[in-house]
C-alpha positions, 0 to 999 in steps of 0.5 A, spaced: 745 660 445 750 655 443 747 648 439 751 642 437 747 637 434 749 630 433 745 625 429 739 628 431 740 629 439 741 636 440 746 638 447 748 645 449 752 649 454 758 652 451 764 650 455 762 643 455 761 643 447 767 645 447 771 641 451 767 634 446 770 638 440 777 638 443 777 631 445 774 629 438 778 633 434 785 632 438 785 639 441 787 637 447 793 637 453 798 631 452 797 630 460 793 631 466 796 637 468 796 641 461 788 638 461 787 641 469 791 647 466 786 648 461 780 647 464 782 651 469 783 657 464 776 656 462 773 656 467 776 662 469 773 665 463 767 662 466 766 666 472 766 672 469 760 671 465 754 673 472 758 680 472 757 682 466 751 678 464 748 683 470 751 689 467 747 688 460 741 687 464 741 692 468 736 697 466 738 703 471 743 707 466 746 709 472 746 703 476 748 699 468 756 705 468 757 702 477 756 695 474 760 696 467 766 700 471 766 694 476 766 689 471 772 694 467 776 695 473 776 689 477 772 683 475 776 683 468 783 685 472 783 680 477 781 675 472 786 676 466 791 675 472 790 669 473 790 667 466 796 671 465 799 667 471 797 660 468 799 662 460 806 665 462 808 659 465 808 656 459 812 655 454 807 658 450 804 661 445 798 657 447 795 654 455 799 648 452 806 650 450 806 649 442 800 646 442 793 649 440 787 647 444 780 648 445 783 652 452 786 657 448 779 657 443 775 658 448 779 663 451 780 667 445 773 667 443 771 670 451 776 676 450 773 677 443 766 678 447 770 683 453 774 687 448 767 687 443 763 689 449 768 695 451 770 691 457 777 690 456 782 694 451 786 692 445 792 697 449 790 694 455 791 687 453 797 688 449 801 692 455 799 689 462 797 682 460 802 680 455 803 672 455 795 672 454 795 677 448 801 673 445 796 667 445 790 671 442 795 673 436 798 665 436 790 663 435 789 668 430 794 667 426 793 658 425 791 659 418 785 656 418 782 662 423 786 666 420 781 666 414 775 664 418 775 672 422 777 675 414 770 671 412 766 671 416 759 674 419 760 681 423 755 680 428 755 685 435 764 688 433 
């Protein structure tokens, strides 16, 4: 579960976490429309969760593969258009053009989750949604992540 504490007041909630480090740290849009972008990106990711929050607590195996391809072959799909459609109308690499947000780490971090989980395809990421693999790729290479992923803990991928 996701914590932050700040001077002994302990708050959750992963998206709302991110969002306060955003503003904090200045990692946000420079303009209403590239904030509402980026919301609207997390938020997406967002509405993917109950399908395969349901799918990891099935546990029917068969009932567990309809939910898992359900997810694979619709919900991810239908979803990663959307987002595909909001990033390639940017300048890009990232939500906000050139500039790096918490929007793009938020969603970096939810398709590290789908491919981890057998979700989502590095192939399928690369050939069918091209702007969003790109962005992925931009995240991975800022310097200071970059060395983070070379470091750090494995945990479920």
């Amino acid at each position: 579960m996701p914590l932050l504490s700040i001077d002994g007041e302990v708050f959750t909630q992963s998206s709302a976490i991110l969002r306060y480090l955003g503003n904090k740290f200045g990692l946000t849009g420079d303009d209403e429309i590239q904030r509402l972008r980026l919301d609207q990106v997390l938020d997406i990711t967002a509405d993917i969760r109950p399908s395969m929050r349901a799918c990891y607590l099935e546990t029917d195996p068969e009932k567990k593969e309809k939910l898992k391809a359900t997810v694979v072959n619709e919900v991810i799909p239908l979803h990663l258009r959307q987002i595909e459609g909001i990033v390639s109308k940017t300048e890009g690499p990232y939500i906000a053009g050139s500039k790096l947000t918490y929007g793009d780490l938020g969603l970096v971090t939810a398709m590290h989750v789908w491919i981890c989980s057998g979700y989502l395809t590095e192939a399928e990421l690369q050939e069918t949604y091209p702007a969003t693999a790109k962005l992925r790729e931009a995240v991975h290479n800022v310097p200071k992540i970059k060395a983070w992923i070379e470091v750090r803990p494995k945990t479920f991928c």
